[in-house]
N, C-alpha and C positions, 0 to 999 in steps of 0.2 A: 471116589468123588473128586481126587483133588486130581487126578489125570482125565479124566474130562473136562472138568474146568480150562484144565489148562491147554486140551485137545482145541475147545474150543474157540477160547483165546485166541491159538496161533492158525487156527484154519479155517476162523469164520468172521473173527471179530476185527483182526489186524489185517485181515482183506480190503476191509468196507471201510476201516478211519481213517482221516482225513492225514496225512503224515508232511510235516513242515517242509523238509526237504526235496522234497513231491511236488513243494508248489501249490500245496494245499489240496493236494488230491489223493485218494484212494490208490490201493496199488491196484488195483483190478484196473479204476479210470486210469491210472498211469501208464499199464501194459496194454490198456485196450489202444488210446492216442499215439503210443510208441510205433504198434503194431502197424497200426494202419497207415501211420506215415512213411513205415518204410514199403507196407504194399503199396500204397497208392500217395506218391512226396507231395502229389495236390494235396492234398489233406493238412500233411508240416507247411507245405506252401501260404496256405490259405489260413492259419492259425499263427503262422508266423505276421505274414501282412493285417492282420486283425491286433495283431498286439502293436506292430507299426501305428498304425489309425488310431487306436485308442490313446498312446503316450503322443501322439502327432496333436491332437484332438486337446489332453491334458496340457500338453505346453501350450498351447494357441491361448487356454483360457486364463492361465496363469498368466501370460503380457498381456491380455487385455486388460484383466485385475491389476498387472503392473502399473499399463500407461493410465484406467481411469486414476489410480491413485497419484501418479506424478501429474495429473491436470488439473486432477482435484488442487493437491498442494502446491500448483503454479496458480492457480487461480484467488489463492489467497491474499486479500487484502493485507499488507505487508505494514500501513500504515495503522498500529495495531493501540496507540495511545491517544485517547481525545482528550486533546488540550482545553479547547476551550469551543460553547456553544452557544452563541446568542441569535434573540429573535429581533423582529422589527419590519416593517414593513418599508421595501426598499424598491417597489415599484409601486407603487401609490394606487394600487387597487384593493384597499383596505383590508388584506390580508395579511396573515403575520409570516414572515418569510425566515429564514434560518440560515445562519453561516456556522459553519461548522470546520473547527482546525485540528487536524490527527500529526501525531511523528510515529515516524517511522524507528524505532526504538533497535530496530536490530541492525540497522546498515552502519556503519562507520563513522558516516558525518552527521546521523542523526536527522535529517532533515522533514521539512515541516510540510502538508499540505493544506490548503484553503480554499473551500468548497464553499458557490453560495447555491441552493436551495430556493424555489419561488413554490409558495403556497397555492395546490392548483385549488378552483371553487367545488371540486368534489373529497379534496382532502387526500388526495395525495403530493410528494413532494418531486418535485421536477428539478435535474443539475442544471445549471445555468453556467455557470463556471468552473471549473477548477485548476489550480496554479502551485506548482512546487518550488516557484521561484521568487513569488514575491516576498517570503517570509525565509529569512538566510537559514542553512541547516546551523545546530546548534553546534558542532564542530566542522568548520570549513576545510579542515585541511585532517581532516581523520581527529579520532579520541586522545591521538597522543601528539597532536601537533599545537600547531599556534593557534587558539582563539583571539580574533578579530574584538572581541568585544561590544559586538552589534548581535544585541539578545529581543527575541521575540517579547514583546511585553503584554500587551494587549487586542481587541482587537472589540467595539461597540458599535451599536448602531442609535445615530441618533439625529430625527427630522430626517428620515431618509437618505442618512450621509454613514455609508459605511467608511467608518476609520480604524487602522491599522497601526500602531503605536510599537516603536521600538528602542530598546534601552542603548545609551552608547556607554562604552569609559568615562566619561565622564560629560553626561547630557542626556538626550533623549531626540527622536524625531518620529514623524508622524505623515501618513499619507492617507488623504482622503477621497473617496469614490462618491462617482452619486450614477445610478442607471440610467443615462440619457443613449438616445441613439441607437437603441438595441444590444448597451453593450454598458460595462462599467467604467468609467473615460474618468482619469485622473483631475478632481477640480482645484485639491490645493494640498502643499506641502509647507512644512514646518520642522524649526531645527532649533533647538538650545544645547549647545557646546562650549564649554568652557577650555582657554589653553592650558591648563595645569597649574596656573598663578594666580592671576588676579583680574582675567579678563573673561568675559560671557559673551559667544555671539547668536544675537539670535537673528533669527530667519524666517519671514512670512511669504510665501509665494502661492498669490492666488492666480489659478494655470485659467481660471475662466475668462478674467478681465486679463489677465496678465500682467498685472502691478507686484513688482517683488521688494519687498524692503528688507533690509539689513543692517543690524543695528549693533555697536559692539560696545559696551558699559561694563566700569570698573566694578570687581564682585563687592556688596556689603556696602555699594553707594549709590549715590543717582546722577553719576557722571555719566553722561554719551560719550563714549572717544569718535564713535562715528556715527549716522546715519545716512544712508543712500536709500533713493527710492525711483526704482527705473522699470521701462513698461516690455517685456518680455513676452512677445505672443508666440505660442506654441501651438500649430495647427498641424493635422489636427490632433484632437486632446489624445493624451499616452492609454494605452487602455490596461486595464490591471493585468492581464495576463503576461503584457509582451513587456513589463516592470520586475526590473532587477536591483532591490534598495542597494542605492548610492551609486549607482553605476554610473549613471550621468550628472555631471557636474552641478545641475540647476536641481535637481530632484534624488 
């Protein structure tokens, strides 16, 4: 019994199974493929160019899985922190419109952007704007350099006056939009800064009339050391995108 088993074993069963270093084939399929390719090399020719195509075929599909996935994550909104989101109706078609500010939490300088949003009448929301420059990034000069100390502070809407508010060293300033013209046009700016002692200046500049005044009073009194009040037109009005806070002397 145990030499037939074993007959069989080695002369019927180890013919037919599949064997690893075979390539996963039988010896009978191994010496039938062998055979033939060396009677007829079309044959290795032709199995050979077929494993060509198939591993030609597998890498093709492996870069296209590569590039959708590198498109995919170029495509990613980068600005991944929402600061701050307020409503308000800012073009005066009684709908509530949306300004929306994100930072960018992973790049260096940190930097901010400010999106406004218009309320369409079937309830979707339309970009109208958007600006990476009006609001300074949180580190100007990289995470390990000098901060400026001109820090995003705020940003409301109110009577259809979108205002943007920002912190200094010591003060604060403020710039206000209103949608006229097709577009958001700078109507007025404002400044309280103190010089480090005992003196406060503050600053009202309305860019519509163009009347600017400045005023400089001792802190913790109601002395004026100065007031000036002089008529500065600005045509035409600054429009918020192409606004760089403090770049220009007057705003």
């Amino acid at each position: 019994m145990e030499i037939t088993l074993l007959d069989w074993i080695d002369s019927w069963y180890n013919q037919i199974r599949r064997h690893t270093p075979l390539d996963g084939r039988s010896p009978v399929e191994f010496e039938f493929h062998h055979t033939a390719s060396l009677v007829r090399p079309e044959l290795g020719q032709a199995k050979q160019k077929k494993d060509y195509m198939r591993s030609f075929v597998l890498l093709f599909l492996v870069l296209i899985q590569f590039d959708c996935f590198a498109e995919g994550k170029a495509n990613l909104d980068p600005f991944n922190r929402q600061v701050k989101v307020v409503e308000g109706d800012l073009n005066k078609d009684s709908l509530v419109d949306k300004v929306v500010v994100m930072q960018d939490t992973s790049a260096e300088t940190a930097p901010y952007r400010l999106q406004v949003f218009f309320k369409e009448p079937n309830g979707d929301w339309r970009l109208i704007i958007s600006s990476i420059q009006i609001i300074a990034p949180q580190y100007p000069d990289g995470r390990d350099g000098y901060r400026s100390g001109d820090q995003f502070d705020d940003v409301t809407i109110k009577n259809g006056i979108l205002s943007v508010r920002f912190e200094l060293l010591r003060g604060q300033f403020e710039h206000k939009f209103r949608f006229q013209n097709g577009c958001f046009e700078l109507i007025g700016f404002s400044m309280n800064n103190s010089d480090g002692h005992d003196e406060m200046t503050m600053i009202d500049f309305n860019l519509s009339t163009g009347v600017r005044i400045e005023k400089t009073q001792r802190i913790g009194s109601d002395k004026i050391l100065s007031n000036t009040k002089k008529k500065v037109l600005i045509r035409p009005l600054p429009k918020l995108q192409d606004i760089v806070p403090l770049e220009k002397e007057l705003y």
